[in-house]
N, C-alpha and C positions, 0 to 999 in steps of 0.2 A: 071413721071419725078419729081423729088426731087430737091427743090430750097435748102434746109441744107445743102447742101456739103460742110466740110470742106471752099473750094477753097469759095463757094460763102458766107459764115459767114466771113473769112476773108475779102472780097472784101467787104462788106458790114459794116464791122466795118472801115475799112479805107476811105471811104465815109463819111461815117458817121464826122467821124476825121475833113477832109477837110472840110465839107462842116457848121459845127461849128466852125471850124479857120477864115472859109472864113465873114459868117456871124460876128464872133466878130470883124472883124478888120471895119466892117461896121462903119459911125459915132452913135450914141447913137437913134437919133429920129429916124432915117432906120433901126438899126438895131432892134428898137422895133414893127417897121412897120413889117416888112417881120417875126420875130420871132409871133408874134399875127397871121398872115397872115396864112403863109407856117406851122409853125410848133402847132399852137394853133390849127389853125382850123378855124379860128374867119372871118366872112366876113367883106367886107369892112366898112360897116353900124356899124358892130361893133368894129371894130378897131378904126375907127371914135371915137366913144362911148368913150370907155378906153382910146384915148390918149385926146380926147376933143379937137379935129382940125377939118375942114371940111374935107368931102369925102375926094375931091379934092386936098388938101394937103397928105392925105393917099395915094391915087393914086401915086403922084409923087414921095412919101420916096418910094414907093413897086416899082415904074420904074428904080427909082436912084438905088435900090439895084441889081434888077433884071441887069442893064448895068455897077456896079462896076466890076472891072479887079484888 
């Protein structure tokens, strides 16, 4: 089975699209939370780290983003 097909490169750059629209329309401190998060790799200890907030605060930008509409 071959995930390259044409149909799924397509489907997957337009993903891709959205889900970088969706992220940027985030406010600035979530959208650095979940961009370290989801797309770094970075765990929360480390996120922590790089933005110099408690866990705690990390946690709630990566919920606020994860529940933005």
């Amino acid at each position: 089975l071959s995930y390259s097909t044409p149909e799924n490169l397509l489907l997957h750059d337009e993903l891709s699209v959205f889900i970088y629209a969706s992220i940027d329309k985030l406010p600035e401190d979530i959208k650095t939370s979940i961009t370290l998060l989801e797309l770094e790799g970075m765990t929360y200890e480390q996120n922590d780290a790089v933005k110099d907030c408690p866990v705690g605060t990390v946690r709630a930008s990566i919920f606020r983003a994860r529940e933005a509409k």
